[in-house]
C-alpha positions as a Markdown table, in Angstrom:
| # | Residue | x | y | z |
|---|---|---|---|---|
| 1 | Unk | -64.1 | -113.3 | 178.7 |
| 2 | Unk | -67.5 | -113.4 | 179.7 |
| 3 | Unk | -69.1 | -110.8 | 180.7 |
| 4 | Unk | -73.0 | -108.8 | 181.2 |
| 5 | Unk | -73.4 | -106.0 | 179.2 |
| 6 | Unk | -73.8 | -102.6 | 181.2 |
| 7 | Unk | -74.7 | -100.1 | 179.0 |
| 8 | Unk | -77.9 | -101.0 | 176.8 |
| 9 | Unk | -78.8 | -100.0 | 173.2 |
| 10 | Unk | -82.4 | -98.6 | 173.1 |
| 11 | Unk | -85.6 | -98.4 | 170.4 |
| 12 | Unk | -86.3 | -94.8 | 170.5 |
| 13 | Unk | -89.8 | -93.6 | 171.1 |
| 14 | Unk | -90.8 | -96.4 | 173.5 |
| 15 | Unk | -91.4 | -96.0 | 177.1 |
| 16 | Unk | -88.6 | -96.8 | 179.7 |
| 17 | Unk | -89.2 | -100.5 | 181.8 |
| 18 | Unk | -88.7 | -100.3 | 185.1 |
| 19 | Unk | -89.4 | -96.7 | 187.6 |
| 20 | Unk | -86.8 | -94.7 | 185.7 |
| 21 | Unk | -86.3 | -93.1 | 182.7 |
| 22 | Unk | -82.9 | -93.1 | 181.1 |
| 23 | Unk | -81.4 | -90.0 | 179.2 |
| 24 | Unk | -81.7 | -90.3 | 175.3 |
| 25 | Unk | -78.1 | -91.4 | 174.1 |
| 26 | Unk | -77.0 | -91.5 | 170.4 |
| 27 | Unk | -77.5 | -95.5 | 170.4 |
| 28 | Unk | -77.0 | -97.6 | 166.8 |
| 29 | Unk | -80.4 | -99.7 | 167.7 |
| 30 | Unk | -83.6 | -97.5 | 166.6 |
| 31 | Unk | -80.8 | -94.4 | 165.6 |
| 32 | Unk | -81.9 | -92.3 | 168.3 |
| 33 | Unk | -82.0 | -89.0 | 167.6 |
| 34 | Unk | -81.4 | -86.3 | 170.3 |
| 35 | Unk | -84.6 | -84.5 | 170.8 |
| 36 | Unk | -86.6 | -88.3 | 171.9 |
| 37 | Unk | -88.1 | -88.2 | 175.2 |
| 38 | Unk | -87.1 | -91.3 | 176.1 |
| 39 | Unk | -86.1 | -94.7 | 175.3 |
| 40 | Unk | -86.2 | -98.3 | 176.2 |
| 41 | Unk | -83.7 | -100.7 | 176.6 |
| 42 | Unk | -83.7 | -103.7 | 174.2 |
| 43 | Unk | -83.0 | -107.3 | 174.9 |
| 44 | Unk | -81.9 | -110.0 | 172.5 |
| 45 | Unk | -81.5 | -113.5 | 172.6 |
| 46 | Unk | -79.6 | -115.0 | 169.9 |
| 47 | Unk | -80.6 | -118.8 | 169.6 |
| 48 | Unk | -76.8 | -120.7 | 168.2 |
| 49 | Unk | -76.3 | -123.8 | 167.1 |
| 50 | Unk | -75.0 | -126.6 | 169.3 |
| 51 | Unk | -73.2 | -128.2 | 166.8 |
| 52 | Unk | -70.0 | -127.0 | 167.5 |
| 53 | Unk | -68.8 | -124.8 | 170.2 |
| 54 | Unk | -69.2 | -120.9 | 169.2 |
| 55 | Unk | -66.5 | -119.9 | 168.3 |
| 56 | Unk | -65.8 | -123.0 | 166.7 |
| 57 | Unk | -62.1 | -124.2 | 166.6 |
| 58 | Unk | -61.9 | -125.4 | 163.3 |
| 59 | Unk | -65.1 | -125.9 | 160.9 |
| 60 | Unk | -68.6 | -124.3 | 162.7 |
| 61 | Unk | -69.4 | -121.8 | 159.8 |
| 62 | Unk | -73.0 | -120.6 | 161.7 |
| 63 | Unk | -71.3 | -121.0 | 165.0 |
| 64 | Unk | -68.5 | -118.2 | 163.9 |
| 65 | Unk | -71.5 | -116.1 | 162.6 |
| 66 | Unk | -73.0 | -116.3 | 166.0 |
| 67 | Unk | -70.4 | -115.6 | 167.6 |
| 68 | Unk | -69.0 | -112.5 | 165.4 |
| 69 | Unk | -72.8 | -111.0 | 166.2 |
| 70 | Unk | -73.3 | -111.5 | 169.7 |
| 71 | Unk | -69.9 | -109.7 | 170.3 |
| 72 | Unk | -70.8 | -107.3 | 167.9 |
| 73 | Unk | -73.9 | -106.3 | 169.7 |
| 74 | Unk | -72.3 | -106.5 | 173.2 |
| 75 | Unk | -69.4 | -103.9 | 171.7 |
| 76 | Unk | -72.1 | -101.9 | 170.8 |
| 77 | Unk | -74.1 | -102.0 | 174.5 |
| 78 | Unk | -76.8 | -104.3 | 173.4 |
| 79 | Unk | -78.0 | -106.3 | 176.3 |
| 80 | Unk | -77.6 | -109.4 | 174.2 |
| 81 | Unk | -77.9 | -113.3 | 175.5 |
| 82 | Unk | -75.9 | -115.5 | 173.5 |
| 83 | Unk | -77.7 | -119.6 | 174.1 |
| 84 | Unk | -74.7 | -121.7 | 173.1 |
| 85 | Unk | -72.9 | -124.7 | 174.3 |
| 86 | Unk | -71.6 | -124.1 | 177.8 |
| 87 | Unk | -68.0 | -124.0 | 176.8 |
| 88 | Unk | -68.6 | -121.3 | 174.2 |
| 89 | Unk | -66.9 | -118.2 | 174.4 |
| 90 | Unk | -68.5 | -114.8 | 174.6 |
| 91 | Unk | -68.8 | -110.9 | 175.1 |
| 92 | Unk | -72.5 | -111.5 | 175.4 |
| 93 | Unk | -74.0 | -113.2 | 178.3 |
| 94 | Unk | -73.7 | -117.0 | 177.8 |
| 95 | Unk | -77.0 | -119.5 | 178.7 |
| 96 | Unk | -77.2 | -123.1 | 177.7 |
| 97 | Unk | -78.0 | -126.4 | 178.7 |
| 98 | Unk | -75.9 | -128.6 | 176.7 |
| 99 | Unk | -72.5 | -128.3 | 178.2 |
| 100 | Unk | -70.5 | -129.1 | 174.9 |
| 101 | Unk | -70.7 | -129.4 | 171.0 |
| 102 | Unk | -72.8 | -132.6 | 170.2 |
| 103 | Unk | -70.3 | -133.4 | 167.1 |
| 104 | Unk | -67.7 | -133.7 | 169.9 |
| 105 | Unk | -69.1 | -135.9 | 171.9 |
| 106 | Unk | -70.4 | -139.4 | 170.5 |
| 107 | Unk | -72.4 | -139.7 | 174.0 |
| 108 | Unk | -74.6 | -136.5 | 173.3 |
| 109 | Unk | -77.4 | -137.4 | 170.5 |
| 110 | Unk | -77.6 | -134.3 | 168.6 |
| 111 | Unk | -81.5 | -134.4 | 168.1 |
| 112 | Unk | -82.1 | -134.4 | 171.7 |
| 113 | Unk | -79.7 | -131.6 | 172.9 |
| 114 | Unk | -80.6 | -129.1 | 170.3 |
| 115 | Unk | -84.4 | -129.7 | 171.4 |
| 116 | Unk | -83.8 | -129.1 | 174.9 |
| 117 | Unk | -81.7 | -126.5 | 174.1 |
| 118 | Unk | -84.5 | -124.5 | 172.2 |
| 119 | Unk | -86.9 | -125.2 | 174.4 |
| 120 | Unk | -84.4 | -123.9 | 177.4 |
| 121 | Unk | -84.5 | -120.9 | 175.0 |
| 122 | Unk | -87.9 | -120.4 | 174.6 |
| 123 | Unk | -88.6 | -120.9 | 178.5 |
| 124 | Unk | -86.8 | -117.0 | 178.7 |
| 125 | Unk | -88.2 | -116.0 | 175.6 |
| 126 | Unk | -90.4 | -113.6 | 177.5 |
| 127 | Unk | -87.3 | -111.9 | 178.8 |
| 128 | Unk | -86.2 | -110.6 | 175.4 |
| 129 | Unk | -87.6 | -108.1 | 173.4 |
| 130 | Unk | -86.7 | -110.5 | 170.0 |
| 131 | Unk | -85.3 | -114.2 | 169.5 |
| 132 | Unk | -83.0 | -114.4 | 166.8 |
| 133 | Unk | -83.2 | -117.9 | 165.8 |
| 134 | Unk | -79.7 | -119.2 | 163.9 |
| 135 | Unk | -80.4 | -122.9 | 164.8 |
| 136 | Unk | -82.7 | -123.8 | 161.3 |
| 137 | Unk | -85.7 | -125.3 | 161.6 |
| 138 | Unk | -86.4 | -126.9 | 164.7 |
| 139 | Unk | -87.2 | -123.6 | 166.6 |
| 140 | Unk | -89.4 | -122.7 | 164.1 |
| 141 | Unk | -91.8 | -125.6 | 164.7 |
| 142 | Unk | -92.2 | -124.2 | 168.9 |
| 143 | Unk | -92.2 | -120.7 | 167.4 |
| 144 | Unk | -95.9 | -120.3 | 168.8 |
| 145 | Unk | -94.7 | -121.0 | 172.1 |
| 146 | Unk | -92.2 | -117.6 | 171.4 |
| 147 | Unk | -93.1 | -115.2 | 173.9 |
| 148 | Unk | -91.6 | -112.1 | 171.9 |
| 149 | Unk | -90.9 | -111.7 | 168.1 |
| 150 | Unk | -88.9 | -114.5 | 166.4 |
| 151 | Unk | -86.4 | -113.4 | 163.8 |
| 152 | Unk | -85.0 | -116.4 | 162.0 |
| 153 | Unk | -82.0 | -116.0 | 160.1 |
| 154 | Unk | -81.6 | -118.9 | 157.4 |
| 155 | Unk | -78.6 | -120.1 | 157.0 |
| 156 | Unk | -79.8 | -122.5 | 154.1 |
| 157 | Unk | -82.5 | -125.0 | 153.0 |
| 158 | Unk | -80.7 | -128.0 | 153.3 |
| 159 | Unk | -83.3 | -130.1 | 152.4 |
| 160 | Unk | -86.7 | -129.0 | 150.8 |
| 161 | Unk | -88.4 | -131.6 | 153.0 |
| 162 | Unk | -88.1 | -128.7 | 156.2 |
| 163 | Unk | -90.1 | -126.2 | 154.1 |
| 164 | Unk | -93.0 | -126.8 | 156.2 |
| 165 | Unk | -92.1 | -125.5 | 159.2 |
| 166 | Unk | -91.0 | -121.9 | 157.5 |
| 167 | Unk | -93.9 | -122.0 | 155.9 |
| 168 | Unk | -96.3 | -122.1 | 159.5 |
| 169 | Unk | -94.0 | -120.1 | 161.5 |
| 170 | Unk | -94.3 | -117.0 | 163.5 |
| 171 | Unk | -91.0 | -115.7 | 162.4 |
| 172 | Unk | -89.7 | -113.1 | 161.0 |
| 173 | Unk | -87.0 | -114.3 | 157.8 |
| 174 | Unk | -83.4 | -112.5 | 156.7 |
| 175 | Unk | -81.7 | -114.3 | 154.1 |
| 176 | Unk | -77.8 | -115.0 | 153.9 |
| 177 | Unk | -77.7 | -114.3 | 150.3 |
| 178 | Unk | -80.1 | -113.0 | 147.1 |
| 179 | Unk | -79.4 | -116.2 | 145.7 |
| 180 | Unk | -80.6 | -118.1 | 148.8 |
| 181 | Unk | -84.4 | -116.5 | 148.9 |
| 182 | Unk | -87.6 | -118.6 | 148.0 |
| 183 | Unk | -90.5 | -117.1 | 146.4 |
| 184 | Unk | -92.3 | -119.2 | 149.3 |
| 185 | Unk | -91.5 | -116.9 | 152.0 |
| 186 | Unk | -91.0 | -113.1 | 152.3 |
| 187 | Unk | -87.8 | -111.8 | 153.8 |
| 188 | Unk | -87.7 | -108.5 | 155.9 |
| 189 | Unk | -83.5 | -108.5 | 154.1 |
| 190 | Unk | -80.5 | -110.0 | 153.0 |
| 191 | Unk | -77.0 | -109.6 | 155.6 |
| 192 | Unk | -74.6 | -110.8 | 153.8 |
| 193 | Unk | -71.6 | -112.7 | 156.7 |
| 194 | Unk | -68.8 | -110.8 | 157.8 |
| 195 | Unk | -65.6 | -111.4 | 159.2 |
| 196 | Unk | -63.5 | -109.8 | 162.0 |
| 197 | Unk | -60.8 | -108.4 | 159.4 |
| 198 | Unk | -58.1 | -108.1 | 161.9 |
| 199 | Unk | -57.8 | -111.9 | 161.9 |
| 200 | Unk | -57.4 | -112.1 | 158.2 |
| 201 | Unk | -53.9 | -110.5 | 157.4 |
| 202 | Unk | -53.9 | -109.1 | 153.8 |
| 203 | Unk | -50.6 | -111.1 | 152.5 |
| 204 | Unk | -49.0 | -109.7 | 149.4 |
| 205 | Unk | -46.2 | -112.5 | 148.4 |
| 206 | Unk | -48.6 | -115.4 | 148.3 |
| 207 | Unk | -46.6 | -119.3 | 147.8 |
| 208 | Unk | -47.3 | -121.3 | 144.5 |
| 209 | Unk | -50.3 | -123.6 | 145.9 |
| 210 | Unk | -53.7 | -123.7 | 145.5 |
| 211 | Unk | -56.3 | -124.4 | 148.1 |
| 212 | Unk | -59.6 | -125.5 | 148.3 |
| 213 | Unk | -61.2 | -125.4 | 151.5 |
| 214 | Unk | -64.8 | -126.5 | 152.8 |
| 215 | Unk | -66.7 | -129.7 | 153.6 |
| 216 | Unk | -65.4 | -132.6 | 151.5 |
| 217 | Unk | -68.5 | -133.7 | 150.1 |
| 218 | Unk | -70.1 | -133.4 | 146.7 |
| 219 | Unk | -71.7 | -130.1 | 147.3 |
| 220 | Unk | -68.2 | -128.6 | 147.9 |
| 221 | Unk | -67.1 | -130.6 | 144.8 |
| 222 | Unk | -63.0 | -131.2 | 145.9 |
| 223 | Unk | -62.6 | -133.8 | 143.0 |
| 224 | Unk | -62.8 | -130.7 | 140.7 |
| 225 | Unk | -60.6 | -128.8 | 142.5 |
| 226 | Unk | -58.4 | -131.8 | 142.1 |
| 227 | Unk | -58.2 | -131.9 | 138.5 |
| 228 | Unk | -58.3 | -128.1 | 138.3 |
| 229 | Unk | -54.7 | -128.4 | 140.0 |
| 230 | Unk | -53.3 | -131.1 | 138.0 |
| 231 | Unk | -54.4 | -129.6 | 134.6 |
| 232 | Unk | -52.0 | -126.4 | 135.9 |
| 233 | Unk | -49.1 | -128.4 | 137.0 |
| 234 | Unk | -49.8 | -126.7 | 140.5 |
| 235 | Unk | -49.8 | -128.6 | 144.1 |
| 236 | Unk | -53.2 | -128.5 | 146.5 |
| 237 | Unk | -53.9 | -128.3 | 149.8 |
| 238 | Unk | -57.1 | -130.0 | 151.0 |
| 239 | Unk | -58.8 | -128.6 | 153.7 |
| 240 | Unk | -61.7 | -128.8 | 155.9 |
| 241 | Unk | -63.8 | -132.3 | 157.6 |
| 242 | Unk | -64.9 | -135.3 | 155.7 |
| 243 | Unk | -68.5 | -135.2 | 155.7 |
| 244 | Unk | -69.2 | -137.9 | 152.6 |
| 245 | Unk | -67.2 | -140.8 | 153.4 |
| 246 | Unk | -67.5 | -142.7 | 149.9 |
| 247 | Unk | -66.7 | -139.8 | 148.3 |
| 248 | Unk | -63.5 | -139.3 | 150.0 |
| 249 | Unk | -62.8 | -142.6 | 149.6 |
| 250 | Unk | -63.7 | -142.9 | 145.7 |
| 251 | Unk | -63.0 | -139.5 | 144.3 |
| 252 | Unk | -60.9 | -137.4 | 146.8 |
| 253 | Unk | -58.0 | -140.3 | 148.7 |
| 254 | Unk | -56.6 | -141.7 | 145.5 |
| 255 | Unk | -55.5 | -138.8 | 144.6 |
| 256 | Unk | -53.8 | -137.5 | 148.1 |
| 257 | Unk | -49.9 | -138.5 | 147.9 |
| 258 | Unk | -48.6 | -136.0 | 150.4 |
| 259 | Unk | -46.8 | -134.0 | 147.7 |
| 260 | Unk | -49.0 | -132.4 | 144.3 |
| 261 | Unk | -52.3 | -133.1 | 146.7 |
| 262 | Unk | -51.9 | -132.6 | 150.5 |
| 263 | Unk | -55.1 | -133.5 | 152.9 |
| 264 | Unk | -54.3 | -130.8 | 156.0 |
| 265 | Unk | -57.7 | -132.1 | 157.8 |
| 266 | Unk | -60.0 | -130.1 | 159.3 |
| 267 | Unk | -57.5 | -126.5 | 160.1 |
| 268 | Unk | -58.7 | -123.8 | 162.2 |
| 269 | Unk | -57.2 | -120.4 | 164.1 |
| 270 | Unk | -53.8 | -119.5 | 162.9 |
| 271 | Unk | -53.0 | -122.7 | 161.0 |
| 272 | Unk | -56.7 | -121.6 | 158.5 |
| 273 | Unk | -55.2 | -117.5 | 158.4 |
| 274 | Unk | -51.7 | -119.3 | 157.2 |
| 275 | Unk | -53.1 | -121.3 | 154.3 |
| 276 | Unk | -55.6 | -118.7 | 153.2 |
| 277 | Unk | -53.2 | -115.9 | 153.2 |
| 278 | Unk | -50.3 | -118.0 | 151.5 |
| 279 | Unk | -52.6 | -119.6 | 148.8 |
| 280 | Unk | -51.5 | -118.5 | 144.9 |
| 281 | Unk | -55.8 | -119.0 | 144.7 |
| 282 | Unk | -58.6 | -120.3 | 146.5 |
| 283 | Unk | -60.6 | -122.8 | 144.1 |
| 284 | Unk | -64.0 | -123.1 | 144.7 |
| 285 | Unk | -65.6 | -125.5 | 142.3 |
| 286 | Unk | -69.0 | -126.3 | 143.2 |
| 287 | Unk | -72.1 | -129.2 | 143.0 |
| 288 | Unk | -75.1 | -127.3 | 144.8 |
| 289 | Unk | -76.3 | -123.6 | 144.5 |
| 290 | Unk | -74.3 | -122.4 | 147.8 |
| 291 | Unk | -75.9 | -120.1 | 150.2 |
| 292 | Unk | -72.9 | -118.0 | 150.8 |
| 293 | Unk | -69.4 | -119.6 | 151.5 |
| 294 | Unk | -67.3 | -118.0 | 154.0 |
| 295 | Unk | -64.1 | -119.1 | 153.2 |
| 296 | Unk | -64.5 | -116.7 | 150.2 |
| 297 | Unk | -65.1 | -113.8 | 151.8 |
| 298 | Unk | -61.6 | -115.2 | 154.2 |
| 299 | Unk | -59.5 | -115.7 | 151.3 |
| 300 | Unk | -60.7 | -112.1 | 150.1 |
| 301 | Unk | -59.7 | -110.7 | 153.0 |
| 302 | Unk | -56.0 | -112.0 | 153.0 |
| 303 | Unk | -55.8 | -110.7 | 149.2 |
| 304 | Unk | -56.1 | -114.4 | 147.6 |
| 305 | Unk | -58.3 | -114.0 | 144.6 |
| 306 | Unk | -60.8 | -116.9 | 143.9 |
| 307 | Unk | -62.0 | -119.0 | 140.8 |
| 308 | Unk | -65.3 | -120.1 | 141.7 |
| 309 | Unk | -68.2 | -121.7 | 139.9 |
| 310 | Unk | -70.8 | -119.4 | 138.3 |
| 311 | Unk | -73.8 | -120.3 | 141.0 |
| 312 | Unk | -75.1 | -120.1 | 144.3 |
| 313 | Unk | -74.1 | -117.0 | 145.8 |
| 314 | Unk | -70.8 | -115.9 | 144.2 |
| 315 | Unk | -72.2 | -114.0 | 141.9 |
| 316 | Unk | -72.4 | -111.7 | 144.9 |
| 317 | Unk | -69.7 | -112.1 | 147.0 |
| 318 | Unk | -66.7 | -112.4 | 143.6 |
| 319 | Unk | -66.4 | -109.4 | 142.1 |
| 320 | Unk | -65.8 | -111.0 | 138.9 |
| 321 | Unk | -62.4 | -109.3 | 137.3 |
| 322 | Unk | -61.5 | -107.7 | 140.5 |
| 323 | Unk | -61.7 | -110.6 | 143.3 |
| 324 | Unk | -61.8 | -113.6 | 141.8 |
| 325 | Unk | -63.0 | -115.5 | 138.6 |
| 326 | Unk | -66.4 | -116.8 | 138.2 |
| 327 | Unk | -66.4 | -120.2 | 135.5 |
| 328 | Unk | -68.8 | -122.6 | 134.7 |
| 329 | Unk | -67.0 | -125.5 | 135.5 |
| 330 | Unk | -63.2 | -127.2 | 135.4 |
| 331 | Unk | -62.1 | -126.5 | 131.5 |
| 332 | Unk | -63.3 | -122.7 | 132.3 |
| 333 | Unk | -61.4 | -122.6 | 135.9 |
| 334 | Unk | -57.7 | -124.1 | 134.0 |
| 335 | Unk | -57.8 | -121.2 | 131.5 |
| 336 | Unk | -58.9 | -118.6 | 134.2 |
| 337 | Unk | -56.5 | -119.4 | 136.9 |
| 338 | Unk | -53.3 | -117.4 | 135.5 |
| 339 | Unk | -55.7 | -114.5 | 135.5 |
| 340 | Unk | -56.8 | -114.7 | 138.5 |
| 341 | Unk | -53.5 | -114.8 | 139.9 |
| 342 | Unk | -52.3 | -112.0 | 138.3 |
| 343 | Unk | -54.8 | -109.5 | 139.8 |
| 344 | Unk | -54.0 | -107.2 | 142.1 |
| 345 | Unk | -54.4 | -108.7 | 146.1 |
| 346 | Unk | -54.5 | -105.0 | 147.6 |
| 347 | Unk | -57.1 | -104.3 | 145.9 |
| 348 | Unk | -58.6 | -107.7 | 146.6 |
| 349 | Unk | -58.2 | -107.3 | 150.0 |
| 350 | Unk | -59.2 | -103.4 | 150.3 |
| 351 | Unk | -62.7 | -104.8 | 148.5 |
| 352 | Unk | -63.6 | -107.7 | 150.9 |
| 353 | Unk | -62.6 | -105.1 | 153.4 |
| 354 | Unk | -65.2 | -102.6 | 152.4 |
| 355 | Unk | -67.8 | -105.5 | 151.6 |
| 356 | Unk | -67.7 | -108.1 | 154.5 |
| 357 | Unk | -66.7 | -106.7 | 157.6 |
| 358 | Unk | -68.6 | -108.2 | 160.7 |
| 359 | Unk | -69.2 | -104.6 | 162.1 |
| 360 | Unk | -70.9 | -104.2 | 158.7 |
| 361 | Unk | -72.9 | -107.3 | 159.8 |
| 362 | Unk | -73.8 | -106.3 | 163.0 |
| 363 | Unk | -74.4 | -102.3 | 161.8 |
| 364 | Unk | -77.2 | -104.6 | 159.2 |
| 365 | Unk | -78.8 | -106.6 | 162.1 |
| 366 | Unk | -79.5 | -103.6 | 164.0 |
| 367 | Unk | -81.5 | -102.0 | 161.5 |
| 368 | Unk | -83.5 | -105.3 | 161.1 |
| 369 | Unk | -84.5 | -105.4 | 164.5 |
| 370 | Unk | -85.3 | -101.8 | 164.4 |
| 371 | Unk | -87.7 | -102.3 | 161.5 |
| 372 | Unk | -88.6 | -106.0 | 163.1 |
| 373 | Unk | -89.6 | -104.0 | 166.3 |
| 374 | Unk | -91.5 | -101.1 | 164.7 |
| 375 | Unk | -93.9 | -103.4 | 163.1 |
């Protein structure tokens, strides 16, 4: 699967590298028009997480946006390098040092790989005409070192402590979301995720349970979702990894008895497309202002409407009334849910469609390198 790209996008109006000069083509990158003399090709590197491999199997939200862009780009004749783990999986060309996701091995110490692995990066960064950092805020510390522009796409301030090192970059900044932006930084956009639809079967006969699917951790507030179920007699399915311990423990296993509450783990692939596309309704309670949430945009796709809390980015993504509901908390959620389920999941699905395709995403990143490289 992977493979070197042979046919490169090109910013129009630049000179030609190398002796000769290529024929203007009709390129997405720089939207060549056909009366340009000439036109250079254009090199990305696209800095991915080590986290998890990219794709991910299971959970690896930025590792799927990675990987949905660098095969977006190489679809498109971008020469793009993808740096990933070494057993990623790629249309781009693949470079890396770590030879697999540090959250699968306990023997690889996360701090150092993803160091080594940026700096690995920034060693070719004068191969590339633009780094496009996905790998928060370590890279952004060595972005001096950057021997081309940095574009750093933030996939969320997880703590306020790494504001520091946006702050004293020399990085370029998209956002995930409106909601997501600072006042303490200026943005050149917002690209909202996208999704490869074909993987996300629009299902009209859903089943009778709900689902709520994401990190099982306060932020992702699954207790809610919990006693969202039981107040409507309904059974739910748990999915996605334990990342808080004691409150699994406390607040999520006493209530998981195999039948009205069912802990699937941490589902991927076919198994995630099954439970999406079956669900009556994703819930999506939440305890933190969320930068995006792609299992959203997933359920969308497959026609499940939502019920989501009123914050963070779902004011974008739900289409309140059409998609999903947006509630302020559990009592709102209860009397929302039988309306939710009775919209319409074609047009559900026919809306996420239009809004959150990944060749949407990719058609968005091109223009911000365009306008990226024309400063």
């Amino acid at each position: 699967m992977i493979r070197a790209t042979t046919q490169p996008y090109a910013l129009s109006g630049q000179p030609a590298r190398g002796p000769g000069r290529r024929p203007v083509g009709r390129g997405r990158l720089g939207l060549l028009r056909e009366h340009d003399a000439v036109e250079a090709p254009v090199r990305i590197a696209l800095l991915g997480p080590i986290a998890w491999r990219t794709p991910p199997r299971a959970y690896g939200p930025w590792e799927l946006v990675v990987s949905l862009l660098a095969d977006g780009l190489a679809e498109r004749g971008v020469d793009v390098t993808l740096f990933a783990t070494l057993d990623s999986l790629t249309s781009a060309t693949l470079e890396g040092v770590c030879p697999r996701p540090y959250n699968e091995d306990p023997e690889l110490d996360g701090r150092v790989w993803e160091a080594l692995h940026t700096g690995h990066c920034l060693s070719r960064s004068g191969d590339f005409d633009i780094v496009h950092n996905h790998m928060d805020w370590l890279p952004l510390t060595m972005s001096h070192m950057c021997l081309s522009r940095m574009l750093t796409t933030i996939h969320g301030f997880g703590d306020r402590r790494i504001m520091p090192a946006y702050q004293r970059a020399a990085s370029a900044f998209v956002s995930i979301s409106d909601a997501d932006r600072t006042s303490e930084l200026q943005y050149l956009a917002t690209v909202h995720h996208g999704i490869e639809m074909s993987q996300w079967p629009y299902e009209p006969v859903p089943g009778d349970a709900l689902v709520v699917l994401g990190r099982i951790h306060p932020d992702k507030a699954t207790a809610d979702a919990i006693e969202i179920a039981r107040r409507v007699g309904r059974v739910l399915l748990i999915c996605g990894p334990v990342q808080d311990q004691r409150y699994y423990t406390d607040l999520v296993a006493p209530h998981v008895d195999g039948e009205r509450v069912r802990y699937l783990g941490n589902i991927g692939g076919e198994e995630r497309r099954r439970v999406l596309s079956r669900a009556a309704a994703l819930l999506h309670p939440l305890g933190f202002d969320e930068p995006f949430g792609l299992s959203v945009i997933e359920a969308m796709a497959c026609g499940t409407p939502v019920v989501g809390y009123r914050r963070g980015a779902l004011p974008e993504t739900v289409d309140n009334g059409v998609t999903g509901m947006l509630v302020d908390g559990i009592d709102a959620a209860v009397v929302a849910l039988p309306d939710a389920m009775a919209l319409d999941r074609a047009r559900i699905a026919a809306v996420a469609r239009e809004r959150f395709s990944s060749a949407r995403m990719v058609d968005q990143y091109l223009e911000v390198y365009e306008r990226l490289l024309a400063t």
